[in-house]
C-alpha angles and dihedrals in degrees: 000000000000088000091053086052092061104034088059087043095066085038083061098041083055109047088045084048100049086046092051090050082045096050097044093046090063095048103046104022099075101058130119084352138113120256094247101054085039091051099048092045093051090044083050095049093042090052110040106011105176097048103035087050093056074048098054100037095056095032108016106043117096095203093074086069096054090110089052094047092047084049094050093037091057095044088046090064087042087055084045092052096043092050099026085118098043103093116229091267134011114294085222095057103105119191108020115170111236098232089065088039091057079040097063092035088068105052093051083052092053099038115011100253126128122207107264131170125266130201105221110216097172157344097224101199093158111090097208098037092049095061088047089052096052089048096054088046077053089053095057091050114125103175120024137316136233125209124175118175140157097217116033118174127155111222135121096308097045103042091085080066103043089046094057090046080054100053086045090055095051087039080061090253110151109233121201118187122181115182134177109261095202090034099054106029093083100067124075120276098028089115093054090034093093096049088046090052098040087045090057089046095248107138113224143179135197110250109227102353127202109198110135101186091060093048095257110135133141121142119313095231099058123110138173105222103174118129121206158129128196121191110199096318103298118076127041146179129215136172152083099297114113116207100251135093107291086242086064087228091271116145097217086044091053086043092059099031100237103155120176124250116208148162143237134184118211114213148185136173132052093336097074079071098061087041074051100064096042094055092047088048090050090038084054086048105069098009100042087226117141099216111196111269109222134190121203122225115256116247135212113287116240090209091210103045103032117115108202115209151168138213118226113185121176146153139125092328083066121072095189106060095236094181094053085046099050097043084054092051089054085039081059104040096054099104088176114006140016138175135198117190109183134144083211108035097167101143129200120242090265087055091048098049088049097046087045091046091057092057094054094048086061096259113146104231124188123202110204107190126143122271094232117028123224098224120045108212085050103050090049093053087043093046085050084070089058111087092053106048087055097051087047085062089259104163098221111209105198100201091220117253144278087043122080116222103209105156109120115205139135120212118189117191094332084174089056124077081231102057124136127201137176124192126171145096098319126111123198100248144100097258096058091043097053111018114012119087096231131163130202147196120228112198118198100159139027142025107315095082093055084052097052094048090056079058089057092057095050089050086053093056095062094047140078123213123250110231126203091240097048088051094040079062095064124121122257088230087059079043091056103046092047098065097040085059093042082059093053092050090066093056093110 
């Protein structure tokens, strides 16, 4: 009888405390988020309580991030101070249509930047050449280096790289390396990589590390996914290309021969400046080492050869999504064509209704993604977009596998004086608007968008188009997992 007692009396204590889970969920979940994530991790924590609370709690919860915020928040008003007498765009820019100008309005609102000039030295499209390219800019450095990317590894291809951080070392150059600790560990060599570095004389830190015995600990589904180098000031590089072999060193990806295909920009000019702050603000972040923040002189504008652009950093650190606000800006501003080049392409529900709305206003807008996506959870979200988008009028360009497009860029009416562009490290998903560290590169004026138009075209090349028929004959099991994953995809 007792037993029975007891027994009833924990039933009692569960069931009050799955309906308290339950209770609070509903009143604390849902805010400062968007409906959809609210929406799937309500859906998680009403299901399955005492699993999807421990979830949100480590992955879901703001409140885990308020180091990181107090951080941003203090380097944003240094940016602020540094830059408080640089108008938002170049006094010498004439012409300038105001929808760019509120444009880039926004985005020195949202983040501190202003809009700079840039001198372009380059598209690099070609994976080995690129690497070869950053390591002779490394060769040229005087006074120190700066390298910040998700996925470090030290292997063949790389090598080129890591030798010319080595002669800069030994010429007295300082050499700062930050790379992602959950983004790099998986690849071989990860475990040797800090006695390598530490071996050539670079000093180095782990972006975002999660090492709880050494009292390391943030939420497991941060990363930091920039991608740069900045040589003394002066020359830069910026873009989607990790520095690892383009077969990512994976046994099954060498087997079937997928290879990744990226972009950098190469870059001198005010802007490095700018390149210059995010990466001290990252370097603080995980050193505690205040680097001196400088701004370059502004030169004179050469009206027919500037490229004006502007530096959009954002992440966690940032409670207002500039990257998604400014891809929607440019979304909105294409009055003919537009193009998305993405390898995750899994919009919010602000994105879709843009890119939709395009469409409807009679913009052609073309959609590059790979035809077979490297990660499965991810290619299925993304594919649940599909239908829509088609019957929208989206033209869906498949690059064709085994290849990876991950290049990540917008182009809005590069034809036309008032075109608009952004490349970087951003994907269009859910996952780079709300939880990855990424920085871009918005282009108003000059002749990186062109180029990267003609890289459009190659790409195109490569690519067959996805038609609505095709996609209406696809099976209700291919149905299924898509929207499961949709649903995933949300979890933020």
């Amino acid at each position: 009888m007792n037993i029975n007692i007891e027994l009833g009396q924990w039933q009692t204590i569960g069931l009050i405390i799955d309906y308290s889970i339950k209770l609070v969920a509903i009143g604390f979940v849902p805010e400062n988020r968007r409906p959809s994530s609210s929406n799937a991790w309500l859906l998680v924590i009403l299901a399955l309580p005492y699993l999807g609370l421990p979830l949100f709690l480590s992955m879901g919860s703001p409140y885990i991030n308020q180091r990181r915020h107090r951080v941003q928040e203090a380097a944003t008003q240094q940016i602020i101070n540094v830059h408080k007498n640089v108008p938002d765009y170049p006094e010498g820019v004439v012409n300038l249509n105001p929808e760019l100008a509120s444009v880039i309005k926004l985005n020195r609102t949202l983040t501190a930047m202003p809009a700079v000039t840039g001198t372009n030295h380059g598209v690099h499209s070609n994976y080995e050449e690129t690497i070869a390219a950053m390591a002779q800019a490394v060769d040229k450095a005087k006074h120190y280096v700066h390298v910040e990317i998700y996925i470090v590894a030290w292997d063949n291809t790389t090598d080129v790289f890591f030798r010319a951080l080595a002669r800069a070392v030994q010429r007295g150059v300082k050499v700062r390396l930050l790379l992602d600790h959950i983004g790099s560990r998986k690849y071989p060599g990860f475990h040797k990589l800090g006695h390598r570095l530490d071996a050539i004389g670079v000093e180095w830190y782990l972006m975002l590390p999660l090492l709880p015995l050494r009292w390391r600990w943030r939420r497991p589904d941060l990363r930091n996914h920039r991608k740069m180098l900045i040589i003394d000031g002066e020359r830069g590089f910026l873009g989607s290309l990790n520095m690892i072999d383009s077969s990512y060193l994976m046994p099954k990806n060498i087997r079937e021969g997928r290879h990744w295909v990226d972009v950098m920009v190469e870059l001198s000019g005010p802007v490095i400046a700018s390149m210059n702050t995010i990466f001290a603000v990252d370097w603080l972040m995980e050193s505690d080492e205040l680097l001196e923040i400088v701004d370059q002189a502004h030169p004179e504008i050469d009206h027919d050869q500037v490229n004006v652009v502007q530096l959009v950093p954002s992440g966690p650190g940032y409670s207002t999504e500039p990257n998604l606000r400014m891809f929607n800006s440019i979304i909105h501003h294409a009055k003919e064509r537009l193009v998305m080049c993405s390898p995750y392409f899994i919009p919010d529900e602000s994105m879709l209704e843009a890119v939709t709305s395009a469409c409807y206003r009679g913009v052609r807008v073309e959609l590059l993604v790979s035809e077979q996506a490297d990660q499965f959870a991810v290619g299925h979200a993304q594919s649940s977009y599909y239908q829509a988008l088609l019957e929208a009028g989206v033209h869906i360009y498949l690059y064709k596998a085994p290849y990876v497009l991950h290049s990540k860029y917008v182009l809005a009416d590069p034809d036309s004086p008032d075109a608009v562009g952004a490349v970087g490290s951003s994907n269009m998903d859910m996952r780079s608007f709300g939880l990855n560290y990424e920085v871009s590169l918005m282009i108003t004026r000059g002749n990186i968008i062109a180029q990267l138009d003609d890289l459009t075209n190659e790409y195109l090349r490569n690519s067959t188009e996805l038609t609505l028929d095709e996609w209406n004959n696809r099976s209700y099991a291919r149905r299924y997992v898509d929207n499961i994953m949709r649903l995933t995809s949300a979890l933020q």
